[in-house]
PyMOL Python script that loads the backbone (N, CA, C, O; Angstrom):
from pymol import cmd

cmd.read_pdbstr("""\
ATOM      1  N   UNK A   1     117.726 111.615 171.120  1.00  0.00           N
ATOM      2  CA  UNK A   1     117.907 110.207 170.874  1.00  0.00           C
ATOM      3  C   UNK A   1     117.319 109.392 172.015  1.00  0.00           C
ATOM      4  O   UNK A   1     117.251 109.917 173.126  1.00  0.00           O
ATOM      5  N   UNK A   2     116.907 108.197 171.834  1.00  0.00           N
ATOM      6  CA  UNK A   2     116.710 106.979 173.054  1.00  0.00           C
ATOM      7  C   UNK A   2     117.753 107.618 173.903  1.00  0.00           C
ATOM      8  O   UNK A   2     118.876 108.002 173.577  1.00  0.00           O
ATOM      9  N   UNK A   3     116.887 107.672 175.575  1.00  0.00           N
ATOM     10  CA  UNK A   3     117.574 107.499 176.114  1.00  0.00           C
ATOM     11  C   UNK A   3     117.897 109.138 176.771  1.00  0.00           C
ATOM     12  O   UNK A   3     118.294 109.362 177.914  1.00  0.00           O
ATOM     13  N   UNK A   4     117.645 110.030 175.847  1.00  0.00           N
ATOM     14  CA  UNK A   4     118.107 111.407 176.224  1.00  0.00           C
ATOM     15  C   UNK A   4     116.997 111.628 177.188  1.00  0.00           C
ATOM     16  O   UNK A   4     116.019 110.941 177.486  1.00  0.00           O
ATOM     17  N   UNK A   5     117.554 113.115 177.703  1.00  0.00           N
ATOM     18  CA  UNK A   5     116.479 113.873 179.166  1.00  0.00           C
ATOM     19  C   UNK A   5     116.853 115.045 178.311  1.00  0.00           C
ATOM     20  O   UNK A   5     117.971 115.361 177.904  1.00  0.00           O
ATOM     21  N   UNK A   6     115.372 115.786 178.065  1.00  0.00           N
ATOM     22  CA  UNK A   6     115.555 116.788 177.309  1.00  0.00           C
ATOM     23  C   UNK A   6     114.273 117.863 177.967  1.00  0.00           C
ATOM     24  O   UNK A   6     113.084 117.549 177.934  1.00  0.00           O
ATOM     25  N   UNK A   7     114.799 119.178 178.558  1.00  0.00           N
ATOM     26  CA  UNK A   7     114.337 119.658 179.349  1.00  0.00           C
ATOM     27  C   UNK A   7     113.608 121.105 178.260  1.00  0.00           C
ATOM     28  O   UNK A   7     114.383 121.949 177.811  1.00  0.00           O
ATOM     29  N   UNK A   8     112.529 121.161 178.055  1.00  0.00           N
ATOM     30  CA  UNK A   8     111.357 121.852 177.457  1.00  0.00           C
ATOM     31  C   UNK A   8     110.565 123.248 177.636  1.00  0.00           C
ATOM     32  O   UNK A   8     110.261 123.027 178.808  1.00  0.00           O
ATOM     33  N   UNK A   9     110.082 124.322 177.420  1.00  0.00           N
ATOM     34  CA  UNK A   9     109.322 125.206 178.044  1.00  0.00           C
ATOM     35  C   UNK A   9     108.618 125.664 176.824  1.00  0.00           C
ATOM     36  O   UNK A   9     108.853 126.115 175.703  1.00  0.00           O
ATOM     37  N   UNK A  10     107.730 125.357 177.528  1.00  0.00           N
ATOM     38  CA  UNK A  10     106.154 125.552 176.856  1.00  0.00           C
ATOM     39  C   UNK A  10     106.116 127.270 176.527  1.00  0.00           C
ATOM     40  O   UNK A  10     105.824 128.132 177.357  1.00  0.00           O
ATOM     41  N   UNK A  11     106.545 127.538 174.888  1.00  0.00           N
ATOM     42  CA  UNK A  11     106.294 128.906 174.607  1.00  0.00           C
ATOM     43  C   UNK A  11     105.440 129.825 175.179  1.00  0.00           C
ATOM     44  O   UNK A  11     105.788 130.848 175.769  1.00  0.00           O
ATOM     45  N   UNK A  12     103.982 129.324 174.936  1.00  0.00           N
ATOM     46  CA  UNK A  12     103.305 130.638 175.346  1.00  0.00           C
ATOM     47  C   UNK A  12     103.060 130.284 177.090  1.00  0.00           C
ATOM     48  O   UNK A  12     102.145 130.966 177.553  1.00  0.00           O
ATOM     49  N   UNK A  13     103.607 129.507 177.926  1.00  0.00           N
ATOM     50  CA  UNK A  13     103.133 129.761 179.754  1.00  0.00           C
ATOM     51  C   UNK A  13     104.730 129.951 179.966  1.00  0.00           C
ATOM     52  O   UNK A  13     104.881 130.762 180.880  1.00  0.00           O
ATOM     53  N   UNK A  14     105.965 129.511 179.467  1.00  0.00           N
ATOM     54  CA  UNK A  14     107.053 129.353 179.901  1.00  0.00           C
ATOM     55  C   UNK A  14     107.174 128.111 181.032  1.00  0.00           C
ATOM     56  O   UNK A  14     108.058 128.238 181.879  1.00  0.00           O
ATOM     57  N   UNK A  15     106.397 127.025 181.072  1.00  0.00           N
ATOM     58  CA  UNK A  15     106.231 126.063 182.578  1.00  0.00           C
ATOM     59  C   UNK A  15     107.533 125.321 181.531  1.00  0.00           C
ATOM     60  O   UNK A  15     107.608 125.339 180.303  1.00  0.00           O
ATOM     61  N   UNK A  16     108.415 124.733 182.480  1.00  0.00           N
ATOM     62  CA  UNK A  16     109.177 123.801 182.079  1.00  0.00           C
ATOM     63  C   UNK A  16     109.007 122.354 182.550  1.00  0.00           C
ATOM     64  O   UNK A  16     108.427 122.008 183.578  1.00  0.00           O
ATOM     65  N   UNK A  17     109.668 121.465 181.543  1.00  0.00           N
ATOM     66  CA  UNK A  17     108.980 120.234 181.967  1.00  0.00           C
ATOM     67  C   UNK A  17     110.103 119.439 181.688  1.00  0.00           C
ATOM     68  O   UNK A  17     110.561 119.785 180.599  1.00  0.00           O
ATOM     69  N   UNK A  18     110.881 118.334 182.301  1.00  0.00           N
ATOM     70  CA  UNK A  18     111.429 117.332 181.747  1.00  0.00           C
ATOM     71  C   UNK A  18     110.722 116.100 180.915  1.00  0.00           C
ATOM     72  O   UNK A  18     109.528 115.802 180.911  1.00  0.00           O
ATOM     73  N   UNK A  19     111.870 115.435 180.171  1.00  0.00           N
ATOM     74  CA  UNK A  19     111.106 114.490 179.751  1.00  0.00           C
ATOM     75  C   UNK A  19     112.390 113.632 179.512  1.00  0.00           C
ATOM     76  O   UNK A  19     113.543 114.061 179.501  1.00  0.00           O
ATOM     77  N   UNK A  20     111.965 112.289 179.313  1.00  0.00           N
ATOM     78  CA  UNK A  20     113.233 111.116 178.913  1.00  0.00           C
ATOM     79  C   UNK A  20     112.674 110.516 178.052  1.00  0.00           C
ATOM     80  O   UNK A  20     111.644 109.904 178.336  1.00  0.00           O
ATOM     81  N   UNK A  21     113.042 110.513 177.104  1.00  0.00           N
ATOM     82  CA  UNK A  21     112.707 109.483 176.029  1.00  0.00           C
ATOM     83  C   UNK A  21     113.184 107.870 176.062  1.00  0.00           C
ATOM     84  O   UNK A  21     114.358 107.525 175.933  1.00  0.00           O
ATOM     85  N   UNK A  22     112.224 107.083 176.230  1.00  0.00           N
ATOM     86  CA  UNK A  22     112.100 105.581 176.785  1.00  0.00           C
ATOM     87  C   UNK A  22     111.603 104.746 175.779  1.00  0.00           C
ATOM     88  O   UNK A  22     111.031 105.171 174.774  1.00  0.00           O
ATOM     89  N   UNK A  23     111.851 103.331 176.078  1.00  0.00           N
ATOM     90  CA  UNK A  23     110.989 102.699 174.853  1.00  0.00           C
ATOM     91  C   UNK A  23     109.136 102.503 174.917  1.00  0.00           C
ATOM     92  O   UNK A  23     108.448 102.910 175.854  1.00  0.00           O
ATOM     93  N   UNK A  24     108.851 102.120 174.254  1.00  0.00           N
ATOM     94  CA  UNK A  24     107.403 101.921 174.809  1.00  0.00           C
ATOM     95  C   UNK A  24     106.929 101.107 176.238  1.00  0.00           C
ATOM     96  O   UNK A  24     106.440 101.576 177.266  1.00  0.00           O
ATOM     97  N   UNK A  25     107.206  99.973 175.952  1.00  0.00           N
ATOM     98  CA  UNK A  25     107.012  99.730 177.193  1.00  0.00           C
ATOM     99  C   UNK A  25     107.541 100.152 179.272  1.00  0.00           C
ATOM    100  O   UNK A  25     107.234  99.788 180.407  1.00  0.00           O
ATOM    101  N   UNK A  26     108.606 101.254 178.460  1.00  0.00           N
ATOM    102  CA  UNK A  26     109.171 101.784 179.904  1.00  0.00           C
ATOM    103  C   UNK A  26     107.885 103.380 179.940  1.00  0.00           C
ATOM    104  O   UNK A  26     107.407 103.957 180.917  1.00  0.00           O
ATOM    105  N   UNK A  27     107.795 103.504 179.238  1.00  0.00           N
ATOM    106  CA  UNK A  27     106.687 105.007 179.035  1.00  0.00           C
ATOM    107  C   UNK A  27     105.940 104.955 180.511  1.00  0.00           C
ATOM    108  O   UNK A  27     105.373 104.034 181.099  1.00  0.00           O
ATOM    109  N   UNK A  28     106.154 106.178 180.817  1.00  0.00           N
ATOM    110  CA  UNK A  28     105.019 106.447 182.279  1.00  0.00           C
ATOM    111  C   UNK A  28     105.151 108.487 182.187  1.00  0.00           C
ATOM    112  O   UNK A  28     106.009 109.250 182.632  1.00  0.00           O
ATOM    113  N   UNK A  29     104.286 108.659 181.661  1.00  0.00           N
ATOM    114  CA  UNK A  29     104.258 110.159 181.052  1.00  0.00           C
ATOM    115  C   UNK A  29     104.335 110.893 182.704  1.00  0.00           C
ATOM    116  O   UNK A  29     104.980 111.928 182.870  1.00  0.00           O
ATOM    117  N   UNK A  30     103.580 110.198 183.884  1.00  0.00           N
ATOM    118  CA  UNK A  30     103.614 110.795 185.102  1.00  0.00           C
ATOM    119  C   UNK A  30     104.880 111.295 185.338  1.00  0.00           C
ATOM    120  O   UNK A  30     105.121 112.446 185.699  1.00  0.00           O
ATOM    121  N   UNK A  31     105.670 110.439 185.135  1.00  0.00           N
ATOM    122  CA  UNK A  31     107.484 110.322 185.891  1.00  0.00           C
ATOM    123  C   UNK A  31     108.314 110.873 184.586  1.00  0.00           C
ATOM    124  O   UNK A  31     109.524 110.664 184.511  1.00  0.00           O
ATOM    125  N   UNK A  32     107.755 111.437 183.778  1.00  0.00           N
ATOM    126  CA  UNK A  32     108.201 112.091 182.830  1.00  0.00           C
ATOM    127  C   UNK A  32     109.367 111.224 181.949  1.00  0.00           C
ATOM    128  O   UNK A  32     110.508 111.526 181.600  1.00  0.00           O
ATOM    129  N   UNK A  33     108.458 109.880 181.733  1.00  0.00           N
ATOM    130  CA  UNK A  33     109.443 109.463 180.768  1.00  0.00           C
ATOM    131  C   UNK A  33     108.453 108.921 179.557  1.00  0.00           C
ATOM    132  O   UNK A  33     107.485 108.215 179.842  1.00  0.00           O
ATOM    133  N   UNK A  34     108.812 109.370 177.894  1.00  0.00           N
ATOM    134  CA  UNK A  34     107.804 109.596 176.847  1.00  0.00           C
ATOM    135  C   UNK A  34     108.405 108.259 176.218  1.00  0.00           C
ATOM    136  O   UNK A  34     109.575 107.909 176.378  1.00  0.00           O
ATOM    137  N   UNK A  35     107.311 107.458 175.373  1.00  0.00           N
ATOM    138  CA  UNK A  35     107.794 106.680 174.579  1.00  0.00           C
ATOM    139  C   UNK A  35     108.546 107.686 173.213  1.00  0.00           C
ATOM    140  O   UNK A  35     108.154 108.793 172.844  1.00  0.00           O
ATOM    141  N   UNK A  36     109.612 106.956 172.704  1.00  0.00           N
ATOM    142  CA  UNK A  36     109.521 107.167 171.371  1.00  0.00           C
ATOM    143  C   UNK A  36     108.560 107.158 170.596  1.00  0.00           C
ATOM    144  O   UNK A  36     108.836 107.906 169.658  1.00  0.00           O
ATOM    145  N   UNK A  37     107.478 106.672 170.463  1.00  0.00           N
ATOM    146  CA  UNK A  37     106.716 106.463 169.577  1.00  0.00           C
ATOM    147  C   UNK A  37     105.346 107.710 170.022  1.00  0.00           C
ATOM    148  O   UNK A  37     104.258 107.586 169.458  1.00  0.00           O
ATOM    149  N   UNK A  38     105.559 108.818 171.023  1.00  0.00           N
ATOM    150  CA  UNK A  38     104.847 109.438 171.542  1.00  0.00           C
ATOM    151  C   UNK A  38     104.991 110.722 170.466  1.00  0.00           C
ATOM    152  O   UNK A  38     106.021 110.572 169.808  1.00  0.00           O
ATOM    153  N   UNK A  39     104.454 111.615 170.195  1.00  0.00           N
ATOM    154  CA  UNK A  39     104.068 112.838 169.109  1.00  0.00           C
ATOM    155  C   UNK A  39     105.250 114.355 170.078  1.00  0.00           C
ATOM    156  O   UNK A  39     105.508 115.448 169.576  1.00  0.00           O
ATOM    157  N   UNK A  40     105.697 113.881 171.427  1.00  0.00           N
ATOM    158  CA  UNK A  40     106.117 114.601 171.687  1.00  0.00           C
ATOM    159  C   UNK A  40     107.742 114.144 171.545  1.00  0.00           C
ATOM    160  O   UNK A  40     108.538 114.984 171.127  1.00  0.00           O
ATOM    161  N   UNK A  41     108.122 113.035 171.840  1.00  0.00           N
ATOM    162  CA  UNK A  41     108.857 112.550 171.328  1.00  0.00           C
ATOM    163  C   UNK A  41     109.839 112.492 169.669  1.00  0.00           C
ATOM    164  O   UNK A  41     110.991 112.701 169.292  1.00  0.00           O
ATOM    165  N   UNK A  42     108.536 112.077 169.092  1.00  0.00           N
ATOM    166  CA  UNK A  42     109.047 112.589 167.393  1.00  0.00           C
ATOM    167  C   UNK A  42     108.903 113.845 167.334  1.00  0.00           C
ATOM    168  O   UNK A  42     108.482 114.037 166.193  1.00  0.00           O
ATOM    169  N   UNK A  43     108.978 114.701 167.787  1.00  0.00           N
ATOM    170  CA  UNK A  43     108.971 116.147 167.712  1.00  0.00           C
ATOM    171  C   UNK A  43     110.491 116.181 167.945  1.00  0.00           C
ATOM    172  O   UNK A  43     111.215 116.617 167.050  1.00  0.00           O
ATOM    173  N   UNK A  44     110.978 115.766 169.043  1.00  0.00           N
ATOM    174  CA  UNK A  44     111.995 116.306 170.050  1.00  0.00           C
ATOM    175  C   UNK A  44     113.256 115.720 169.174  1.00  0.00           C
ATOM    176  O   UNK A  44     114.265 116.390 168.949  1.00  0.00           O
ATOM    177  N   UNK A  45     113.013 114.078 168.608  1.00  0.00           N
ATOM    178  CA  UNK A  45     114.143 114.013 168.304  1.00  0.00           C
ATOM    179  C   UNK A  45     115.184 114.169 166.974  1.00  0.00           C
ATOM    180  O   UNK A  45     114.899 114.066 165.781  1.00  0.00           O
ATOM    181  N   UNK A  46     116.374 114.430 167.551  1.00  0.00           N
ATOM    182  CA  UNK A  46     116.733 114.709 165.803  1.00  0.00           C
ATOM    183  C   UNK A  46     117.336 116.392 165.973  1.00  0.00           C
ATOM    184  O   UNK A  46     118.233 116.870 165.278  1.00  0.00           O
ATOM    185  N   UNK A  47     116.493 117.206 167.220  1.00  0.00           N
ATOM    186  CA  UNK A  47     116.558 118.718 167.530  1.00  0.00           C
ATOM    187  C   UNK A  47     117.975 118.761 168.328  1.00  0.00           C
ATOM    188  O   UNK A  47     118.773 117.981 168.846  1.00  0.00           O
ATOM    189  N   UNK A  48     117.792 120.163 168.105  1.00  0.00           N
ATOM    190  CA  UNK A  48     119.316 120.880 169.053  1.00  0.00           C
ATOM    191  C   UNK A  48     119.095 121.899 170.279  1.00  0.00           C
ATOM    192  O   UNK A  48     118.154 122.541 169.813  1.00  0.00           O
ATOM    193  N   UNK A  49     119.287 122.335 171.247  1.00  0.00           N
ATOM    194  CA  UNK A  49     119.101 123.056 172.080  1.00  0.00           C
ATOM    195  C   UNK A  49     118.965 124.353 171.254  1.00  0.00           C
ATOM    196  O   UNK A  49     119.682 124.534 170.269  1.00  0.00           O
ATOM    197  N   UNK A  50     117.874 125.424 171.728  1.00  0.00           N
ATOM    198  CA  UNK A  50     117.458 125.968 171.715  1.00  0.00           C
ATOM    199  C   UNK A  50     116.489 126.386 169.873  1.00  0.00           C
ATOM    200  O   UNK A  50     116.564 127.405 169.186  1.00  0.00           O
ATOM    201  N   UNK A  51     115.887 125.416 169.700  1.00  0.00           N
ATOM    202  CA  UNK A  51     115.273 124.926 168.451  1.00  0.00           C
ATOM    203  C   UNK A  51     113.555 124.751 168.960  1.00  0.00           C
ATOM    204  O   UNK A  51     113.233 124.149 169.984  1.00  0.00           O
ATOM    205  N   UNK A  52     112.868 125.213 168.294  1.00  0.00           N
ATOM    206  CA  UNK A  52     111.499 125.323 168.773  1.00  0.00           C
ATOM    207  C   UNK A  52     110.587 124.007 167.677  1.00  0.00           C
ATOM    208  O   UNK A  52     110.592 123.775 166.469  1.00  0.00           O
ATOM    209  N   UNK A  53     109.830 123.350 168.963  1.00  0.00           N
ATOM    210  CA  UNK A  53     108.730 122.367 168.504  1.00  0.00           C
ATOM    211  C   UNK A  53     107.795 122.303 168.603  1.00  0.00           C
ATOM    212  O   UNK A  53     107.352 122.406 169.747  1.00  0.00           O
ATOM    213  N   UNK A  54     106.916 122.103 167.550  1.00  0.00           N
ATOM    214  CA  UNK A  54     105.112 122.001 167.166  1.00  0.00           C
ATOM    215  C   UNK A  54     104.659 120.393 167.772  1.00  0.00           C
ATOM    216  O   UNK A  54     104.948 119.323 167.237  1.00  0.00           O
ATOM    217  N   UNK A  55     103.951 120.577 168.911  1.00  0.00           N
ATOM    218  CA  UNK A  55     103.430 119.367 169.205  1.00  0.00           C
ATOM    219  C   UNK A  55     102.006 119.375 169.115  1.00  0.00           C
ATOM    220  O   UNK A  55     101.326 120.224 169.691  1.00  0.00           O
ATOM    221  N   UNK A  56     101.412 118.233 168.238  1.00  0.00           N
ATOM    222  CA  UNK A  56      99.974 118.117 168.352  1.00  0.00           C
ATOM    223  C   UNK A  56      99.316 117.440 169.388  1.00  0.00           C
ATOM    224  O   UNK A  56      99.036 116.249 169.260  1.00  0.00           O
ATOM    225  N   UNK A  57      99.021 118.115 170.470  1.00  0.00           N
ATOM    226  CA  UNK A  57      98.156 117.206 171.605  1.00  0.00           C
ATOM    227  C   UNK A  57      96.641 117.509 171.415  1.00  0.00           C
ATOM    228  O   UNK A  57      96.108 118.143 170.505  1.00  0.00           O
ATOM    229  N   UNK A  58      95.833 116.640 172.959  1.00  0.00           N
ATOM    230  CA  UNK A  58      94.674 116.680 172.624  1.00  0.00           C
ATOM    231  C   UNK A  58      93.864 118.181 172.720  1.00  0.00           C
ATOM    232  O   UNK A  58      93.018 118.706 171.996  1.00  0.00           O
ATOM    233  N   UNK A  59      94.295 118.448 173.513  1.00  0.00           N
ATOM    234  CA  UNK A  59      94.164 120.617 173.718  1.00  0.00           C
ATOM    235  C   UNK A  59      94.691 121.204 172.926  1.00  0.00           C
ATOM    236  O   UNK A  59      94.917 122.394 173.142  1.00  0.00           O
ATOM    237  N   UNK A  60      95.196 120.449 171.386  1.00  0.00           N
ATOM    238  CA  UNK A  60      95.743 121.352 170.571  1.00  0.00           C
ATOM    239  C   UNK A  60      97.085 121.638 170.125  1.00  0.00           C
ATOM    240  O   UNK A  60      97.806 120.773 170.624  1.00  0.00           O
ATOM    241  N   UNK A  61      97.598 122.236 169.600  1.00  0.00           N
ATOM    242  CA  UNK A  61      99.065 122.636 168.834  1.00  0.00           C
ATOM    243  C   UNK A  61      99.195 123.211 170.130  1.00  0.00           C
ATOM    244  O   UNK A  61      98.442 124.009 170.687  1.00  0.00           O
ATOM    245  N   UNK A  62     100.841 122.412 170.758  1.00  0.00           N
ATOM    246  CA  UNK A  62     101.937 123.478 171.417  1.00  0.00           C
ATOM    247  C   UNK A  62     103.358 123.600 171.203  1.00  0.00           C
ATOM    248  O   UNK A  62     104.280 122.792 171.093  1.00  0.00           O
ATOM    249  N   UNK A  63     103.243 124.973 171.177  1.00  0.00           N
ATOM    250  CA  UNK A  63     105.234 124.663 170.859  1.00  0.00           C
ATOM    251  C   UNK A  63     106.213 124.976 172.015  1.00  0.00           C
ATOM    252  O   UNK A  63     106.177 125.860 172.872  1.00  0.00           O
ATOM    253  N   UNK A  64     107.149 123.930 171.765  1.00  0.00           N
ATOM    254  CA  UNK A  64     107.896 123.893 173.164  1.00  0.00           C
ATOM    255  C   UNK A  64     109.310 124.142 172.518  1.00  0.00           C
ATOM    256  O   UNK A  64     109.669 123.552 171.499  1.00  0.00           O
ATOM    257  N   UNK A  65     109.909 124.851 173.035  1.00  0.00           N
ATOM    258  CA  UNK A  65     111.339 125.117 173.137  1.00  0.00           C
ATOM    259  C   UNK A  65     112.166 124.263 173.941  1.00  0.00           C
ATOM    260  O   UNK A  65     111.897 123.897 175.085  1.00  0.00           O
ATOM    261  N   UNK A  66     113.353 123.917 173.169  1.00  0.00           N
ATOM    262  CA  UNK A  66     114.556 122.800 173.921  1.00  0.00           C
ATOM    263  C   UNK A  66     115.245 123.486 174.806  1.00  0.00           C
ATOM    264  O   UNK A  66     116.137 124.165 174.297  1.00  0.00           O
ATOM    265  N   UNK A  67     115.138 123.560 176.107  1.00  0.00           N
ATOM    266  CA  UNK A  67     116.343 124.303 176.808  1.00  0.00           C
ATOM    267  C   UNK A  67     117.591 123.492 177.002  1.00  0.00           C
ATOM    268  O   UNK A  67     118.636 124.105 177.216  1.00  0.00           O
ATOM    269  N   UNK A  68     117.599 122.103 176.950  1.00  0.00           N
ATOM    270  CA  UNK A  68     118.842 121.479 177.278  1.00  0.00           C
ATOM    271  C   UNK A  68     118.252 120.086 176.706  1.00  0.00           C
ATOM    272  O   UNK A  68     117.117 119.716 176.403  1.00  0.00           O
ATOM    273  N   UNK A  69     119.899 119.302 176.690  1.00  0.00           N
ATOM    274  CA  UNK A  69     119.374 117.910 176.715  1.00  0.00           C
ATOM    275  C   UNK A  69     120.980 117.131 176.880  1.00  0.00           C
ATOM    276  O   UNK A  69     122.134 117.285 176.480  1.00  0.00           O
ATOM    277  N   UNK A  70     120.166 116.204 177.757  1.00  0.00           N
ATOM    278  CA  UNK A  70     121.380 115.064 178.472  1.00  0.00           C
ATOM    279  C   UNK A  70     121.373 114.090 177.421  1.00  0.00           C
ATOM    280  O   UNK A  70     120.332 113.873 176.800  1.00  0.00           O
ATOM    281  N   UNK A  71     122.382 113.513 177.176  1.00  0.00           N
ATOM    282  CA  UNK A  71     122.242 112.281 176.653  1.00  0.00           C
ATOM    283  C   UNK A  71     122.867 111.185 177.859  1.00  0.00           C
ATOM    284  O   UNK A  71     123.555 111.549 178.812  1.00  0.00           O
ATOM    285  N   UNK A  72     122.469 109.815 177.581  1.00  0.00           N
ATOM    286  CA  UNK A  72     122.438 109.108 179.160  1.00  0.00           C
ATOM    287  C   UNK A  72     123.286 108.295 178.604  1.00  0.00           C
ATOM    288  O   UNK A  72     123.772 107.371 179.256  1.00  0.00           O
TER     289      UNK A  72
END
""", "prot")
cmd.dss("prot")
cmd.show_as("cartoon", "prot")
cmd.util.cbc("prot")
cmd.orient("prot")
């Protein structure tokens, strides 16, 4: 949901990554916070910990696994 920190690992490297889901205009992908309206975002929300996601980026399909998630 808005607002959550939902902590990720990239199936096939295992790198983990945070992320916070923000509104658009708070978005700064550096500081790891995604708009809603971002493809990684609509992936994420709506999911449950340990539930696997298809993200289309520009390098392609990745799927990331939910390891956790805060709600704020």
């Amino acid at each position: 949901t808005f607002g959550a920190r939902v902590r990720v690992a990239d199936e096939d490297t295992d790198e983990e990554t945070d992320y916070t889901i923000v509104g658009p205009y708070e978005a700064d992908i550096n500081a790891g916070l995604i708009s809603t309206r971002s493809p990684i975002a609509k992936a994420l929300i709506g999911k449950r910990v340990g539930d696997s996601v298809e993200v289309a980026t520009p390098r392609g399909a990745k799927s990331l696994e939910i390891l956790s998630i805060e709600i704020a």
